[in-house]
C-alpha positions as CSV (number, residue, x, y, z in Angstrom):
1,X,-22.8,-73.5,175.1
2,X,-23.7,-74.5,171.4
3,X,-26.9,-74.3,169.6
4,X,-29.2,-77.4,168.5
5,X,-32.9,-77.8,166.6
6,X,-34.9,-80.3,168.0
7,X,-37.1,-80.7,164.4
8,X,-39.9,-83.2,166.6
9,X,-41.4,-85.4,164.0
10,X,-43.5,-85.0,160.9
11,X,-47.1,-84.3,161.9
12,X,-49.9,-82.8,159.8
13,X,-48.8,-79.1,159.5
14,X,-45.6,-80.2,159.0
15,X,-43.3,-81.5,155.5
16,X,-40.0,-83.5,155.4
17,X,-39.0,-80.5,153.0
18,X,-39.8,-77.9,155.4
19,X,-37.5,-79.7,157.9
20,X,-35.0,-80.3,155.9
21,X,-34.8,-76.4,154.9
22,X,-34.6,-76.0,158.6
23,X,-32.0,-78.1,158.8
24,X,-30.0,-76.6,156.0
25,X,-30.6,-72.8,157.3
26,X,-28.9,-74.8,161.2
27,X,-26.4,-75.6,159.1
28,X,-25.3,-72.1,157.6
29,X,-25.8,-70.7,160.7
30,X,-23.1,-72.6,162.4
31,X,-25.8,-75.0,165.0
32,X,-23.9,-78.2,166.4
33,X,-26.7,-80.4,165.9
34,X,-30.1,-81.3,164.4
35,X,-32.5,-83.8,166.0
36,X,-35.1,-85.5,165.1
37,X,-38.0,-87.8,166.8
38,X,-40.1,-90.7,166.7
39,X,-43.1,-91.9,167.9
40,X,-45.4,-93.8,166.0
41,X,-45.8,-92.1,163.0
42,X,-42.3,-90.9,161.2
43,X,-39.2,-92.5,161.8
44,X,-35.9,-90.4,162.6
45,X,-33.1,-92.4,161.3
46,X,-35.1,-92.3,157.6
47,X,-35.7,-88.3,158.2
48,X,-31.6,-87.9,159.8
49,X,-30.2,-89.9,156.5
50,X,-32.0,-88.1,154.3
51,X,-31.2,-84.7,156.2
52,X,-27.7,-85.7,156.5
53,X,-27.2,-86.2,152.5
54,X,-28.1,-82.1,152.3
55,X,-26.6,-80.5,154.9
56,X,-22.5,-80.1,155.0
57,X,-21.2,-79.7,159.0
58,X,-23.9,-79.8,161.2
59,X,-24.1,-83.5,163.4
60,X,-27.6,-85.3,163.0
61,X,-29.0,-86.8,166.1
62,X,-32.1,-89.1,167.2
63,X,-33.9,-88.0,169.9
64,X,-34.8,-90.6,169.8
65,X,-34.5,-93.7,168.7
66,X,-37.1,-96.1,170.5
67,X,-35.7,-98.8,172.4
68,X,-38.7,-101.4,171.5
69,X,-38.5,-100.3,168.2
70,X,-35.7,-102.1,167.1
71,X,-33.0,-105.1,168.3
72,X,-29.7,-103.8,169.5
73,X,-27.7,-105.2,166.6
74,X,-31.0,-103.7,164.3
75,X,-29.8,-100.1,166.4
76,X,-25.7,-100.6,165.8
77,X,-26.5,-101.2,162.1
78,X,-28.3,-98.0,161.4
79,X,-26.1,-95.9,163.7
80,X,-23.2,-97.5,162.0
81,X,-24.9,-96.6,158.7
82,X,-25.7,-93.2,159.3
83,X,-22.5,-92.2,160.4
84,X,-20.7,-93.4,157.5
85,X,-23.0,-91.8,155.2
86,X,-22.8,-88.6,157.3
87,X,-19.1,-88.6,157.4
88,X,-19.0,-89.3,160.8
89,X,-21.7,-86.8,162.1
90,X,-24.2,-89.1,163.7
91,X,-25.3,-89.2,167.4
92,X,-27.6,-91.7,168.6
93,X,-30.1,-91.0,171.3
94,X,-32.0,-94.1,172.8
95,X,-35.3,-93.8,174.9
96,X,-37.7,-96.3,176.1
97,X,-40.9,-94.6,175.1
98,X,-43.7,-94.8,177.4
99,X,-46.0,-98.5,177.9
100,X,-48.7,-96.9,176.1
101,X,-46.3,-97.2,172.7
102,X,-44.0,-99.8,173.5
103,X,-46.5,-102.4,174.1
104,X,-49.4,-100.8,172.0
105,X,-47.4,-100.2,168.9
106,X,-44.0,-102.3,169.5
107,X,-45.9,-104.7,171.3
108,X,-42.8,-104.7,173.6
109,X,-43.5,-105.2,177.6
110,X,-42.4,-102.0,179.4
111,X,-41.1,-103.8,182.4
112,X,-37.7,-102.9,183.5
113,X,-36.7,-100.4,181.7
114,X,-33.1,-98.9,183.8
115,X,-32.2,-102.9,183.2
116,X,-33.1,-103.3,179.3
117,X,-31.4,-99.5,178.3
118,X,-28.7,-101.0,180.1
119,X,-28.0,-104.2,178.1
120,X,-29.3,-102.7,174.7
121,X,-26.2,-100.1,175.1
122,X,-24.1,-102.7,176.3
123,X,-24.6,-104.6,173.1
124,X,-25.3,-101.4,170.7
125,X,-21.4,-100.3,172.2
126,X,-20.1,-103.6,171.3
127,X,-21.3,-103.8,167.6
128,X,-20.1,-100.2,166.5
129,X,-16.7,-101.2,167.5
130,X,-16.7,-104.3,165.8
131,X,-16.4,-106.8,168.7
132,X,-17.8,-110.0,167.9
133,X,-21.5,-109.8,170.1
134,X,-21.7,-112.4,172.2
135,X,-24.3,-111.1,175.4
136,X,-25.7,-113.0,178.3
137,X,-28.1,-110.9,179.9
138,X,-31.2,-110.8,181.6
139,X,-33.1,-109.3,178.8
140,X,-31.0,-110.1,175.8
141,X,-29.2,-113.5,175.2
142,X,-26.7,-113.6,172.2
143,X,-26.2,-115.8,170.1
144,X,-29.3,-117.5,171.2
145,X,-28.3,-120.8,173.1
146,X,-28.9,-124.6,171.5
147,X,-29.5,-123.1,167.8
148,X,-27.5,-122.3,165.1
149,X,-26.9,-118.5,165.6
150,X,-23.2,-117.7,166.1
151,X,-21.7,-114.3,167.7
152,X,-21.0,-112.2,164.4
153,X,-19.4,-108.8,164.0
154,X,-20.3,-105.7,162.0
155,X,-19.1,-106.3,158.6
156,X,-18.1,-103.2,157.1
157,X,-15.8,-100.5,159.2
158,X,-17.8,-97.3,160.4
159,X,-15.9,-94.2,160.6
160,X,-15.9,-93.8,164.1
161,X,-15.8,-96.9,166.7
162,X,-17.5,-95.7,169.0
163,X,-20.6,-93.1,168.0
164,X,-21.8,-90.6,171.0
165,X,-25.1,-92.2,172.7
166,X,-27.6,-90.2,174.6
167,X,-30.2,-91.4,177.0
168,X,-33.8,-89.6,176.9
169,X,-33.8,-89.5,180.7
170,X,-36.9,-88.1,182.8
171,X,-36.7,-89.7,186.6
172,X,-33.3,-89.8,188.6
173,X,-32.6,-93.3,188.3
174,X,-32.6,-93.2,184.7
175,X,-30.7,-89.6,184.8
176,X,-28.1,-91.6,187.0
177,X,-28.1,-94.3,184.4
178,X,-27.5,-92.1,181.4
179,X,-24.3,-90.2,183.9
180,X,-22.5,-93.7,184.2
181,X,-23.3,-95.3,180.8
182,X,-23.9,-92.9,178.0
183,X,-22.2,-89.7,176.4
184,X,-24.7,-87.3,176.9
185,X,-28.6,-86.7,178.1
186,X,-31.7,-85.2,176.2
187,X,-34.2,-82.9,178.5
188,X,-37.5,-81.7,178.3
189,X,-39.0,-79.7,180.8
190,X,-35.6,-78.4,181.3
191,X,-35.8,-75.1,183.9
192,X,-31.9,-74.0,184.6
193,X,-33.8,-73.0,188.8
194,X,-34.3,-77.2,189.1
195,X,-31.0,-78.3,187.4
196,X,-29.0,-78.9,190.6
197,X,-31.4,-81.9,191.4
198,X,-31.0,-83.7,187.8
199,X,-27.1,-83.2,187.4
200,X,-26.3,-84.1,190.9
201,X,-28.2,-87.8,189.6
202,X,-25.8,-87.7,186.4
203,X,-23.1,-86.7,188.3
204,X,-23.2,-89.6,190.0
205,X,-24.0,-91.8,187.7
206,X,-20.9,-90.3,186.2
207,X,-18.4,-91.3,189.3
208,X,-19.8,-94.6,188.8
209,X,-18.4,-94.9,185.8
210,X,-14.9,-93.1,187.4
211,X,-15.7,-90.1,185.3
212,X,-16.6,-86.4,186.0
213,X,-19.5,-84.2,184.4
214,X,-16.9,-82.0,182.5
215,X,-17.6,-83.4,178.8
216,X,-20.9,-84.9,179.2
217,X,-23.2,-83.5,177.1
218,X,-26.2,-82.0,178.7
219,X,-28.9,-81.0,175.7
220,X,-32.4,-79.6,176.7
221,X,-34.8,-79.4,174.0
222,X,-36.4,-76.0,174.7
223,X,-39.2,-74.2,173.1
224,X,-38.7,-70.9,171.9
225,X,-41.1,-68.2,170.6
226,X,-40.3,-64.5,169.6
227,X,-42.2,-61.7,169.8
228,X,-42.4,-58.5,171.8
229,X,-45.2,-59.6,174.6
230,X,-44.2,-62.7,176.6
231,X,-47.4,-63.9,177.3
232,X,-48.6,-64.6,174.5
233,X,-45.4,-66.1,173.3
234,X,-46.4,-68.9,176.0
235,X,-49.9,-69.2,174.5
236,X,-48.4,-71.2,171.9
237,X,-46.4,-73.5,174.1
238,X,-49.2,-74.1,176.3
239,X,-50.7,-76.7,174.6
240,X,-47.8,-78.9,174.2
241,X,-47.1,-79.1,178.3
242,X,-50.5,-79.8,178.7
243,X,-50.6,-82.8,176.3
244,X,-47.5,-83.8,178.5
245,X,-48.0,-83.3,181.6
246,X,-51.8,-84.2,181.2
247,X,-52.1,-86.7,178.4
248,X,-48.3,-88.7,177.5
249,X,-49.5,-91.6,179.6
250,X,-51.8,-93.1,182.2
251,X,-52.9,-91.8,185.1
252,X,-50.3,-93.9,187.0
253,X,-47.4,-93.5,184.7
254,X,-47.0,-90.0,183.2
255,X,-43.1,-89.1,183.6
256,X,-43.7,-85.9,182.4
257,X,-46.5,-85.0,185.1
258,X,-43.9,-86.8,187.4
259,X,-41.4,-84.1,187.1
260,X,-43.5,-81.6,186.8
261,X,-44.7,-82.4,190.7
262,X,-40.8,-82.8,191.6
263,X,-40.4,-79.2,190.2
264,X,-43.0,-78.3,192.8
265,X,-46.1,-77.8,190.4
266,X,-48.0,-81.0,192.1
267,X,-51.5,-79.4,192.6
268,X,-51.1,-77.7,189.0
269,X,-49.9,-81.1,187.5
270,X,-52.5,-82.8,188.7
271,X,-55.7,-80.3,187.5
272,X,-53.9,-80.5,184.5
273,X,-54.3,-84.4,183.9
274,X,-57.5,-84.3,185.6
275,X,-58.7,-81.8,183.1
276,X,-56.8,-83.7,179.9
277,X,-58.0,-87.2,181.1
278,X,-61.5,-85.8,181.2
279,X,-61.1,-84.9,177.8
280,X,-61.2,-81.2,178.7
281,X,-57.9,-80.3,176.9
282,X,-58.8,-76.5,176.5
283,X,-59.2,-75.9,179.9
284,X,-56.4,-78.0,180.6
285,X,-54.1,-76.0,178.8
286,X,-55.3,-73.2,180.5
287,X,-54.4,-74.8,184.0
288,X,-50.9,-74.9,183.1
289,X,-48.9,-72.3,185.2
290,X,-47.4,-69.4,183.2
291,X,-44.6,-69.8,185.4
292,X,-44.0,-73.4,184.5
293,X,-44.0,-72.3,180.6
294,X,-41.5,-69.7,181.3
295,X,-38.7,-71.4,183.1
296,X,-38.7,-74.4,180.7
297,X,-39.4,-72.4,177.5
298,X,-37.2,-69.3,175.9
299,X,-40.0,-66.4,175.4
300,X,-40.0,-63.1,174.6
301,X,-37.7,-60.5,172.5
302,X,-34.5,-61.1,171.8
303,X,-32.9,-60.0,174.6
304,X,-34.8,-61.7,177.1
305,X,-33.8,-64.8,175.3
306,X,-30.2,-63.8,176.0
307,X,-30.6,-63.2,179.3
308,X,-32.2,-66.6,179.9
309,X,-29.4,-68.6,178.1
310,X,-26.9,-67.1,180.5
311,X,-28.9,-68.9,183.4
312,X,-29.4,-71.9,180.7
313,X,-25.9,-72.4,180.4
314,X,-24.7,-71.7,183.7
315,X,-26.7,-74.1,184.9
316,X,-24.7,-76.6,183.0
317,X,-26.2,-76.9,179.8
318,X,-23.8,-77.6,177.1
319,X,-26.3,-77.9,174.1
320,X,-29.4,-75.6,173.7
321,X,-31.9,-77.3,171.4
322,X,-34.4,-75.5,170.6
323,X,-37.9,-76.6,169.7
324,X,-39.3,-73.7,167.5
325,X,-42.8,-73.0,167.8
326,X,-44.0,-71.3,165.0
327,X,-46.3,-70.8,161.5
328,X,-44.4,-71.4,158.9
329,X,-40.9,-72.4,157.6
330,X,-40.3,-68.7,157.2
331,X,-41.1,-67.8,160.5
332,X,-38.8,-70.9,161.5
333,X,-36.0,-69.8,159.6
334,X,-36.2,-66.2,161.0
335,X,-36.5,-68.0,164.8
336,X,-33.0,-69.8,163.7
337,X,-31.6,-66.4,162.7
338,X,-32.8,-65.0,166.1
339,X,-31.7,-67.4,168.2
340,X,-28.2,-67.5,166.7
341,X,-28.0,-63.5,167.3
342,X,-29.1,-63.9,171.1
343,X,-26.4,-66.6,171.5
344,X,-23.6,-64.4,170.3
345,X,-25.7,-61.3,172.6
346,X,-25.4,-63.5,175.4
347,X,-21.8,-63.8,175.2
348,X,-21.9,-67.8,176.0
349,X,-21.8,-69.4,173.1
350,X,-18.4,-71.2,171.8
């Protein structure tokens, strides 16, 4: 199992320069991969660029690039991009977002989602090896018939023809999608005691595709606080899986509170929504189980932290990305240090 940081995206306790020093201290300490997200604020293939200029061996990722953000061939280009200017360290993960953003922000109908990841990879695949994109889907046509558009190719030769895509992948049609068409799939909410469920879905989205799981990349993005007291440690993570599972959608459409309810937490997940919708965010954070936190978060001393990434990885994880909950940049780059020294405790890292 190998190490990731899931950086998020900027928000307002947070700098590009104290990312990027995160970044740079992954980098020295031998992590695979740094990631970084979008929503509707920063942008990660600006952040990822920028990172990838200062850092010398560790891969940048998206997690994620948004689906309705950008065309297909708009998506090739920068992945294309990236990778060159990386020297061939780029991977690209897609997502669909949620309805609220797609067709709030993007102003992109939601509909059909399996069906447009689908075709967008289809035609993302097709650009970074320098086919010439002609498409004739249900969702994207091109060229576009009766005009002047012709099927073009990428114009300048990438490093890599093909660049490793990974699906953000919640439900288990989508998990089965991401099996047979992608390289790899990004968690949340990842608990090693529920894993069976989600890989059996990617396993056989993989024999689909005439493949096995052995190489697909299976990356969680897990949060991780140290300290001595694990309680308290999950204080701090509390807060995020209530916005979540309580608030990252509707009512009708929250993914997150989805799987939370197939993990068994149904009552829980829905007093925490209740209790977020209501605008009572406190005391929904307060509903969230402590169990819950714990099986999809790494807390605790260092130690414990080892012993969890033996169930973490064998449970198939391949990539541990963690999400660092913490202060200051200090305080993360002390987190990267312990996290590296728990891997090498656990005696499962490559």
């Amino acid at each position: 199992m190998r190490l990731g940081l899931s950086l998020g995206y900027q928000t307002a306790w947070s700098t590009p320069a104290d990312h990027l020093a995160l970044a740079q201290e992954a980098d020295r300490l031998g992590y695979s991969v740094v990631w970084a997200a979008e929503a509707y604020g920063s942008d990660s293939p600006s952040m990822l660029a920028w990172m990838a200029g200062q850092t010398q061996r560790i891969d940048v990722g998206s997690a994620v690039m948004q689906i309705p953000a950008r065309t297909p061939a708009a998506t090739a280009m920068t992945a294309a991009t990236i990778d060159a200017l990386s020297g061939g360290r780029f991977r690209l993960g897609l997502g669909v977002s949620g309805p609220q953003v797609s067709e709030g922000w993007h102003g992109v109908r939601f509909a059909k989602p399996l069906g447009r990841t689908r075709e967008f990879v289809d035609i993302v695949k097709l650009a970074i090896a320098r086919k010439e994109v002609a498409y004739d889907g249900e969702h994207y046509t091109l060229p576009l018939p009766d005009g002047p558009g012709k099927a073009l190719r990428l114009s300048f030769h990438p490093p890599r023809e093909h660049i490793p895509i990974y699906l953000a992948a919640v439900g288990p049609k989508n998990l089965e999608l991401a099996g047979e068409i992608a390289d790899g799939w990004l968690a949340v909410f990842y608990a090693p005691e529920f894993a069976d469920e989600h890989l059996a879905a990617v396993s056989a989205g993989r024999a689909k595709a005439g493949k096995e799981l052995a190489g697909f990349d299976v990356v969680p993005s897990v949060p991780v606080v140290v300290g001595d007291d694990v309680a308290s440690c999950a204080e701090l993570v509390r807060w995020y899986a209530a916005l979540y599972v309580g608030g990252m959608g509707s009512r009708q459409q929250n993914f997150y509170n989805q799987l939370a309810t197939r993990m068994g937490y149904g009552d829980a997940a829905r007093e925490v929504q209740d209790l977020y919708l209501a605008k009572r965010q406190r005391d929904a954070a307060a509903a969230v189980p402590m169990e819950f936190i714990d099986r999809t978060s790494l807390l605790g001393p260092k130690e414990r932290i080892a012993e969890r990434m033996r169930e973490y990885a064998e449970s198939g994880v391949t990539t541990l990305s963690v999400s660092l909950f913490v202060a200051d940049r200090d305080s993360g780059v002390q987190t990267l240090r312990t996290v590296a020294e728990a891997l090498e405790l656990s005696g499962v890292g490559e």
